[in-house]
C-alpha positions as CSV (number, residue, x, y, z in Angstrom):
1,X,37.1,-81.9,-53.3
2,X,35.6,-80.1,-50.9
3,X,36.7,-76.0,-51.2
4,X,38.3,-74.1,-48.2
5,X,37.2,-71.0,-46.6
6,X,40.4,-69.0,-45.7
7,X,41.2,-67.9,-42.2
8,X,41.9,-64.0,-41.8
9,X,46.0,-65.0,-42.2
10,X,45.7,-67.1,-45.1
11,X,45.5,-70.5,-43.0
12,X,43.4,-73.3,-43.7
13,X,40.2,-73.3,-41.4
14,X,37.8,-76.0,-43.0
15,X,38.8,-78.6,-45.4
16,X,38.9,-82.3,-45.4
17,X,42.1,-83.7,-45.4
18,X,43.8,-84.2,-48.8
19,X,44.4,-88.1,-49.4
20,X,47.9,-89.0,-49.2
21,X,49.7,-90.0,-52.2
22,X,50.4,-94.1,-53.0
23,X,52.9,-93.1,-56.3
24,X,56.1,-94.8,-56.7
25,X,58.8,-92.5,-55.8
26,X,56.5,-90.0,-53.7
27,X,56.8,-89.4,-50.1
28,X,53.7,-90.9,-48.8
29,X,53.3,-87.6,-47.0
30,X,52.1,-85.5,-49.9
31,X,48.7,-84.8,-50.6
32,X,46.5,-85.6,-53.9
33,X,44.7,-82.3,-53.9
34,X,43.6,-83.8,-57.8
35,X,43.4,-86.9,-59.9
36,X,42.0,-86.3,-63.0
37,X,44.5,-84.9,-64.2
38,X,47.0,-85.7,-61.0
39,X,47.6,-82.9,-58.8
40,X,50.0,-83.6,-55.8
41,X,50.7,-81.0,-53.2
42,X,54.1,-80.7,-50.7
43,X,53.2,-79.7,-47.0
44,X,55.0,-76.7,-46.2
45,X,56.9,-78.8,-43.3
46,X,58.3,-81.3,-45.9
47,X,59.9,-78.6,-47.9
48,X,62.9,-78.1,-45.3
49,X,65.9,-79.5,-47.3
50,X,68.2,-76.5,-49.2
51,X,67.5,-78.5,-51.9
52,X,64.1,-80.3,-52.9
53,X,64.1,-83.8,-52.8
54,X,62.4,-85.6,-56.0
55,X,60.1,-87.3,-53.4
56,X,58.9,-84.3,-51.9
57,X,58.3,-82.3,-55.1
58,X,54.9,-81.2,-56.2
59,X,53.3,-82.6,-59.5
60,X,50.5,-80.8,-61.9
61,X,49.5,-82.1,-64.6
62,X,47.1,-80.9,-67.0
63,X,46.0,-84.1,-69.0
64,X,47.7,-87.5,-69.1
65,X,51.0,-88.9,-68.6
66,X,52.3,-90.1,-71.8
67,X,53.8,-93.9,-72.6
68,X,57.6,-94.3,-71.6
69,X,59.2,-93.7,-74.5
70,X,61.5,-96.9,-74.9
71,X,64.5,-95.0,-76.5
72,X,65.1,-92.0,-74.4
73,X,67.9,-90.9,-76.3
74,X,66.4,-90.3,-79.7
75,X,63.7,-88.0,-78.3
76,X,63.7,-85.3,-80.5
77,X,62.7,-81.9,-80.0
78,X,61.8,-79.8,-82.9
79,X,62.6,-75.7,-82.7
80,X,60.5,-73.9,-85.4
81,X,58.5,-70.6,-86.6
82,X,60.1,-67.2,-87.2
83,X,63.7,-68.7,-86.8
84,X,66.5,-68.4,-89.4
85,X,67.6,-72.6,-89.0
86,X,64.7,-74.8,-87.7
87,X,66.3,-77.0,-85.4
88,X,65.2,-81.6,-84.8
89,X,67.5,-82.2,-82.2
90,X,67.6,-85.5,-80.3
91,X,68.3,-86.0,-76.5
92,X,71.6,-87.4,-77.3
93,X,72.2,-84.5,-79.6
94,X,71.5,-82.1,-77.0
95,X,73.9,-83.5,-74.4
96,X,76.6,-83.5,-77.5
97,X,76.0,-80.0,-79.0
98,X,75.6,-78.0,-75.9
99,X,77.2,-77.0,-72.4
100,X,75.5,-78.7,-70.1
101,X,75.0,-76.8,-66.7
102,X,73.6,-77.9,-63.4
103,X,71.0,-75.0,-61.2
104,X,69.3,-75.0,-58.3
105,X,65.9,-73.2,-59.6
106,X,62.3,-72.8,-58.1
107,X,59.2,-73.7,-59.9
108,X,55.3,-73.1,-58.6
109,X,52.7,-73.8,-59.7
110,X,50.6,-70.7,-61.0
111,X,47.9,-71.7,-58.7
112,X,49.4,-71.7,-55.4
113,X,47.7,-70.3,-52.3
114,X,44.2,-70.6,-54.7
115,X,42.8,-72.1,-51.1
116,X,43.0,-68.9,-49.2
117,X,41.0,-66.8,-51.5
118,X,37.5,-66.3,-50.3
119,X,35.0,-66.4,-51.8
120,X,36.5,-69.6,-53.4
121,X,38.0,-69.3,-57.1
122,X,37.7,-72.4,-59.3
123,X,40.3,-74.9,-59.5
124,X,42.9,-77.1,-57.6
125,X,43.1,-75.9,-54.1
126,X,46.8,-75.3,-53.2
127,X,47.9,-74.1,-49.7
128,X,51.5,-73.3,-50.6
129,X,53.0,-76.4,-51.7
130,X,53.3,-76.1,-55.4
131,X,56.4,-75.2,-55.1
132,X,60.1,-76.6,-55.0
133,X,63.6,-76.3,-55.6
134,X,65.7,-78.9,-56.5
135,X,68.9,-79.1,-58.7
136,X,68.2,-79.4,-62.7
137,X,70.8,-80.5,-64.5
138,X,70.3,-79.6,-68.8
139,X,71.3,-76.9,-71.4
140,X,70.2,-73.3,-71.4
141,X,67.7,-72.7,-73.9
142,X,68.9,-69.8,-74.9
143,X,72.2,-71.3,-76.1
144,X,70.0,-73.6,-78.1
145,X,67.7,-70.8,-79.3
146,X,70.8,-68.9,-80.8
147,X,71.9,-72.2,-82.9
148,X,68.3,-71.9,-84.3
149,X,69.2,-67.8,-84.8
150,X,65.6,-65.7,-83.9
151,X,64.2,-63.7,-86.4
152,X,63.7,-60.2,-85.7
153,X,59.7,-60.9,-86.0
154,X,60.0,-63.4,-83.2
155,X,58.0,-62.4,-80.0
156,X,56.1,-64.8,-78.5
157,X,56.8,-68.7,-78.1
158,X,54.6,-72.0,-77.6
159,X,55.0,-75.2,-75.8
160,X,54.4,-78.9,-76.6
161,X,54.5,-81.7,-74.9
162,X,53.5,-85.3,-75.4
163,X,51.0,-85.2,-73.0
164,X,47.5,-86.1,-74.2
165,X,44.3,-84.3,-73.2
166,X,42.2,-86.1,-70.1
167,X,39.4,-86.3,-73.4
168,X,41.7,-88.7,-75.5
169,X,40.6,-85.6,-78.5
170,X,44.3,-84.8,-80.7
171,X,46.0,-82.0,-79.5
172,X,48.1,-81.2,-76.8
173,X,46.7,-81.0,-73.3
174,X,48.1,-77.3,-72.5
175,X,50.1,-75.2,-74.9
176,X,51.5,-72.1,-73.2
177,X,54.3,-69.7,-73.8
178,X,56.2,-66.7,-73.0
179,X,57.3,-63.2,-74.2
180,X,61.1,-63.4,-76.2
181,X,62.4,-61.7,-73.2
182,X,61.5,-64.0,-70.8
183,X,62.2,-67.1,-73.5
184,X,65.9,-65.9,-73.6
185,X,66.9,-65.7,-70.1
186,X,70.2,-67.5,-69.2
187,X,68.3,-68.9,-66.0
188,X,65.5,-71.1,-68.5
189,X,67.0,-74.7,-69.1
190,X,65.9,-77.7,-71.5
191,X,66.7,-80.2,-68.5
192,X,67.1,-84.1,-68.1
193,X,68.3,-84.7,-65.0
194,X,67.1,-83.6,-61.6
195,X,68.8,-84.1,-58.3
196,X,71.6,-85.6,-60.4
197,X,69.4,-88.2,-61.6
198,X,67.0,-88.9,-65.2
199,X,63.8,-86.8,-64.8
200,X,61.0,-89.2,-63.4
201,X,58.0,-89.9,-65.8
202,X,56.3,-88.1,-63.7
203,X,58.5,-84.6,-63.9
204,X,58.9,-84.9,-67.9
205,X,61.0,-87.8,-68.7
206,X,63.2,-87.5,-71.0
207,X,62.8,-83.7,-71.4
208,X,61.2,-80.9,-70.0
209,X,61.3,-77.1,-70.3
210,X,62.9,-75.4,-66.6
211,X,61.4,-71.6,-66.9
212,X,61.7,-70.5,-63.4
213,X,60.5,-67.2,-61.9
214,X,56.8,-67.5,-63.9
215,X,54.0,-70.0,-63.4
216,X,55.2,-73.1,-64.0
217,X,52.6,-74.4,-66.6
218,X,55.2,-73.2,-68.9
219,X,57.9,-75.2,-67.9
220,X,56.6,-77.9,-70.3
221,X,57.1,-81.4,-69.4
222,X,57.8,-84.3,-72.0
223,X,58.7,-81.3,-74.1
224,X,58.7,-82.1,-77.9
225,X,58.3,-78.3,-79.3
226,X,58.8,-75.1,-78.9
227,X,57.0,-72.8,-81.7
228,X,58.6,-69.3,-82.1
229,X,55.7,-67.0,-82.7
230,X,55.2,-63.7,-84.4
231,X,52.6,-62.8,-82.7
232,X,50.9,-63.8,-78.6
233,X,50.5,-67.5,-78.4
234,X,46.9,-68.9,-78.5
235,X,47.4,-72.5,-77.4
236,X,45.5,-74.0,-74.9
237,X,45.8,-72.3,-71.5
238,X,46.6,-69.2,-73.2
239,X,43.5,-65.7,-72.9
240,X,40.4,-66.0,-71.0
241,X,41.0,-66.5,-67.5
242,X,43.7,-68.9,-68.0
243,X,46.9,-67.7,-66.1
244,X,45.6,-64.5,-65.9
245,X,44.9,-61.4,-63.1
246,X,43.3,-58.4,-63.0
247,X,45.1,-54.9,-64.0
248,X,41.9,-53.1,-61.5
249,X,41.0,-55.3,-58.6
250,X,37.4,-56.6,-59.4
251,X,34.7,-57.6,-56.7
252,X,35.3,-60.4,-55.1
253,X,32.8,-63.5,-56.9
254,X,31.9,-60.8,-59.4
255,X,31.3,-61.4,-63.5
256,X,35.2,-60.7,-65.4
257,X,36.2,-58.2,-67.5
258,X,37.9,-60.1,-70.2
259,X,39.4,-57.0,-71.1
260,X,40.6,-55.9,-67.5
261,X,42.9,-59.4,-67.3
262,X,46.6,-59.5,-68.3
263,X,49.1,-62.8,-67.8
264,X,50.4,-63.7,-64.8
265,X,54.1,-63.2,-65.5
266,X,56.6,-63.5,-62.2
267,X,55.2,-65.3,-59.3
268,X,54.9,-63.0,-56.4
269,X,56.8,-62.8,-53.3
270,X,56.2,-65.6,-50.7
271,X,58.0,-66.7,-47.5
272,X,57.3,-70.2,-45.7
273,X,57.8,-71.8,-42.3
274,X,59.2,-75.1,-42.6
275,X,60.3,-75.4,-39.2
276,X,58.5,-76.2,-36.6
277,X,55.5,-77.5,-38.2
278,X,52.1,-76.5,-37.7
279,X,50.4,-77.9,-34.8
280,X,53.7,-78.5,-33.0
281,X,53.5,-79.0,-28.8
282,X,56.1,-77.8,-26.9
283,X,57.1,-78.5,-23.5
284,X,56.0,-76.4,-20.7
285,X,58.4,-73.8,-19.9
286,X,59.5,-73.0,-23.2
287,X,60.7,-70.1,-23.5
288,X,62.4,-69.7,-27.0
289,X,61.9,-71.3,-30.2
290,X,64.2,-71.7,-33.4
291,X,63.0,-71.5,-36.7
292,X,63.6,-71.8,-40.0
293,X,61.9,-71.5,-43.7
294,X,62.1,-70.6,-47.2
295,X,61.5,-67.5,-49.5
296,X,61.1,-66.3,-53.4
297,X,59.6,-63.7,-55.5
298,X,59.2,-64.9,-59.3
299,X,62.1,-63.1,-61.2
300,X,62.8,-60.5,-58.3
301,X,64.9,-61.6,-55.0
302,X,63.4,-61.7,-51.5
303,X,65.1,-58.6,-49.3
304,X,63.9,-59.5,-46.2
305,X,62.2,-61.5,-44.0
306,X,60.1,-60.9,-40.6
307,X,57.9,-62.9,-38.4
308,X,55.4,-62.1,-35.8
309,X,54.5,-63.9,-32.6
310,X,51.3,-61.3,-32.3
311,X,49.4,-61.1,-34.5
312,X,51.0,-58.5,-36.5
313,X,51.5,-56.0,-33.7
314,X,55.2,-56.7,-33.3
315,X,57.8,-58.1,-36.2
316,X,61.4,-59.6,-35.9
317,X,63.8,-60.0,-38.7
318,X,64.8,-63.1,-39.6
319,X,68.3,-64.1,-41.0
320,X,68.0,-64.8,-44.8
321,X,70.2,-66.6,-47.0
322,X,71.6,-65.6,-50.2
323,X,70.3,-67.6,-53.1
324,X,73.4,-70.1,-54.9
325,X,71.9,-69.0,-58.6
326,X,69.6,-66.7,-59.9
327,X,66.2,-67.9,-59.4
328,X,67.1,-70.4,-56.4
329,X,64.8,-69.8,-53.3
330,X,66.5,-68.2,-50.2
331,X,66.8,-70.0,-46.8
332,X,66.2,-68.2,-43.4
333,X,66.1,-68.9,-39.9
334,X,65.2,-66.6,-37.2
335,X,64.8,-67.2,-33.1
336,X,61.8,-66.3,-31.3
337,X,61.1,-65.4,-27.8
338,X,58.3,-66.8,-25.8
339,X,56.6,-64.7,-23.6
340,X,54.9,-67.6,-21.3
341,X,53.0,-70.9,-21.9
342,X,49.7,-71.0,-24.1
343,X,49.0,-71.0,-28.0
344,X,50.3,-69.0,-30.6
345,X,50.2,-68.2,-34.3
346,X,53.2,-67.4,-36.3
347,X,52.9,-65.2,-38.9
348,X,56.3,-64.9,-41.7
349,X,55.9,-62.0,-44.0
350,X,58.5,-61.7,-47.5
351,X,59.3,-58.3,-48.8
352,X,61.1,-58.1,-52.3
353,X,63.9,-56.4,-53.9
354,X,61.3,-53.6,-55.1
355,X,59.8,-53.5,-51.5
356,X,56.9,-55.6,-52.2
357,X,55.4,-57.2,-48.6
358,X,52.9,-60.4,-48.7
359,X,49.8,-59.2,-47.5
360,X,47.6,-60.5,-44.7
361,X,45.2,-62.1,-46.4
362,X,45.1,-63.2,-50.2
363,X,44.4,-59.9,-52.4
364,X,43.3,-59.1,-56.2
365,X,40.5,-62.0,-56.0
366,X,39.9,-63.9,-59.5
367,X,37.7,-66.4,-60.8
368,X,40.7,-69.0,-60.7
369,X,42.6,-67.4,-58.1
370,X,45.9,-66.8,-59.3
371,X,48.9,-65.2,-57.3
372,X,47.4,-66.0,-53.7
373,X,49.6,-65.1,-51.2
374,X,49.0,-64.1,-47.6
375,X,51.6,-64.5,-45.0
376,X,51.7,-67.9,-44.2
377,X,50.9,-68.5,-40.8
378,X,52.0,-71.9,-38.1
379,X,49.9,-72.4,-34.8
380,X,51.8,-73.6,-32.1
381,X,51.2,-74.7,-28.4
382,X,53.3,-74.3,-25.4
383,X,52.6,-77.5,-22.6
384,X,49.5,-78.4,-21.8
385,X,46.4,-78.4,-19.1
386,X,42.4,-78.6,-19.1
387,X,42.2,-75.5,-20.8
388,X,43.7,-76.7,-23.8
389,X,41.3,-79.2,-24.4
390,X,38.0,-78.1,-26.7
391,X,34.8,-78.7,-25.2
C-alpha cells in the first residue's frame, strides 16, 4: 500500500483509500490497511460508542489465524519457567478456579499514528484507529500467577499463541513479553468473553491475554503460554527495532543505533475527535458546533483536554470524563463557537497526569515508527458557494 506523507497536524494528505473490510462480523466501514497478515483499521468517527462495539474493533495480526478449535473448553494454557507450581489449566478450569471479573480496558496497537511520521517508517500505516475499548470479561492474571507462586528470579515473561507464522516454518508467529511489574498488574486479564459475548476467532477465541496500557502485541491472542523468564525475553518481536524507540531522538530516515533503542512500554497520550466526522458540511449560518471524543495515555490518565478552532493560536477546554476502571479510555465533549461561515480544521490536543501534551506533528522518528502521535486534527466546512469548489 501506497505510504502517506503527513500533513503539518498529523492529518492524512495523500493516500489511496484503504479497501473496506468484507469479514463476517466487521462493520463494512473499517479499512484493510493489511492482508498478509490481516490488518484492519477503525475510522476515528466509528469509535464514538462509550464502549467499543466487537464490529468496530481493530484487528492485527502477525501471522495466521489458527483452526477453530472444536472443544473450546478444554483449551489449556500452560504457565511455566521460574515458578514454584507449573500450572496446565483448561478454559473450563479457569472459569472454575478463579474470580471472574468483567473491565472496560483500552488496547492499541503499538503502531498507531505510524502514517503521520515523515519521512515514512516501515510497516502498517495506522492513522489512529488501532485502538478500542470494549468490555472484557476473564480472570486477572495475576490471581492466576500467584496459584503458580513466582520465583524470586522471575523477571521477564513470554507469550504464545497458536498462531502460525505467514511462512508455514514451526514456531510461533510473535512471541513477546513484559517486565514482572507490568505482568502483575491487577488491570492484565486472561479474557474469554468480550462485550458479554465468546471472543470472536478473530480477537483470540477461546483465550487471549488483555494487557492494557502497553502495545498491544503483547496482549496475546489464542493464548496457549505464558513463559516466566529469568532473564529479557528473546521471542520473536522482541530487540532490534521491534517495538522499540529511541532514548536520543535520531535523524529522521537516518541508519539506527541498536544500542540507542529501548522498548516501547506505555502507549503515549492521545485524544480523538469522534464527533463530527471529518469532512462534515454544515449549514450556512452555523454558528456553534458540539463535539465529542475520546482520550488515553498507556498506564497514566489523561488530565485534560483542549481543542483549537485556529490553528493553535487559541485553545478551549473540553469536558472530560472520568474513566469507569483503571486503564478504560476517558470520554469528552466540548462546544465550539464559530466565528462566521468558511472551512476550518480542528485541532484536539491530550495532556497527561504527568503533564505530558501531544505534540503537533509526530516526534522521536524511527525506522518503524512507533509512538506516533500528533494532535489529531478534523476539517470541517460551514455552507457552501463557488468558492468552495477546487478549480
Amino acid at each position: 500500500m501506497q505510504k502517506q506523507k503527513p500533513g503539518p497536524t498529523g492529518k492524512r494528505s495523500s493516500r489511496k483509500k484503504a479497501k473496506r473490510t468484507a469479514l463476517a462480523g466487521k462493520s463494512p466501514r473499517l479499512a484493510v490497511i493489511g492482508r498478509h497478515p490481516l490488518v484492519v483499521e477503525t475510522p476515528e468517527s466509528l469509535l464514538d460508542d462509550d464502549t467499543t462495539p466487537t464490529a468496530r474493533m481493530f484487528v492485527r495480526n502477525n501471522g495466521k489465524v489458527p483452526p477453530r478449535p472444536s472443544r473450546p473448553e478444554t483449551w489449556t494454557l500452560t504457565i511455566d519457567g521460574e515458578v514454584e507450581k507449573p500450572l496446565s489449566l483448561t478454559l473450563r478450569e479457569l472459569k472454575t478456579k478463579f474470580r471472574t471479573v468483567t473491565r472496560r480496558l483500552l488496547i492499541e496497537c503499538g503502531g498507531n499514528g505510524r502514517a503521520f511520521f515523515h519521512p515514512p517508517a516501515e510497516g502498517v500505516p495506522w492513522t489512529n484507529g488501532g485502538a478500542g475499548c470494549p468490555e472484557w470479561t476473564g480472570v486477572r492474571l495475576a490471581d492466576v500467577l500467584k496459584a503458580a507462586r513466582l520465583k524470586p528470579s522471575a523477571v521477564f515473561s513470554g507469550h504464545y499463541g497458536a498462531d502460525p507464522s505467514l511462512s508455514g516454518e514451526v514456531g510461533a508467529a510473535m512471541s513477546r513479553g513484559v517486565p514482572i511489574a507490568k505482568l502483575m498488574d491487577d488491570s492484565n486479564l486472561i479474557a474469554w468473553a468480550i462485550n458479554g459475548k465468546p471472543l470472536p476467532l478473530l480477537h483470540g477465541f477461546p483465550v487471549r491475554l488483555v494487557i492494557p496500557g502497553w502495545p498491544s502485541s503483547v496482549s496475546t491472542k489464542w493464548l496457549t503460554r505464558i513463559w516466566i523468564r529469568d532473564r529479557y525475553h528473546d521471542g520473536p518481536g522482541m530487540g532490534g527495532l521491534s517495538y522499540r524507540v529511541p532514548v536520543t531522538p535520531m535523524v529522521p530516515g537516518g541508519k539506527p543505533n541498536l544500542a540507542n533503542f529501548v522498548d516501547l512500554e506505555s502507549m503515549p497520550v492521545r485524544s480523538i475527535v469522534t464527533r463530527p466526522a471529518d469532512g462534515t458540511r454544515l449549514a450556512a449560518g452555523t454558528r456553534a458546533i458540539d463535539l465529542r471524543g475520546a482520550a488515553w495515555a498507556g498506564d497514566r490518565t489523561v488530565a485534560r483536554v483542549d481543542l483549537s478552532i485556529d490553528g493553535g493560536a487559541t485553545w478551549h477546554k473540553a469536558k472530560l470524563g472520568a474513566p469507569r476502571n483503571r486503564h478504560d479510555w476517558q470520554r469528552w465533549t466540548a462546544a465550539l463557537k464559530i466565528p462566521g461561515d468558511g472551512y476550518y480544521e480542528i485541532l484536539a490536543r491530550a495532556t497527561d497526569s504527568e503533564g505530558v501534551a501531544q505534540p503537533f506533528v509526530a516526534s522521536n522518528w524511527s525506522p518503524h515508527g512507533y509512538g506516533g502521535n500528533p494532535m489529531h486534527r478534523i476539517a470541517i466546512t460551514v455552507g457552501s458557494s463557488a468558492r468552495d469548489v477546487a478549480p
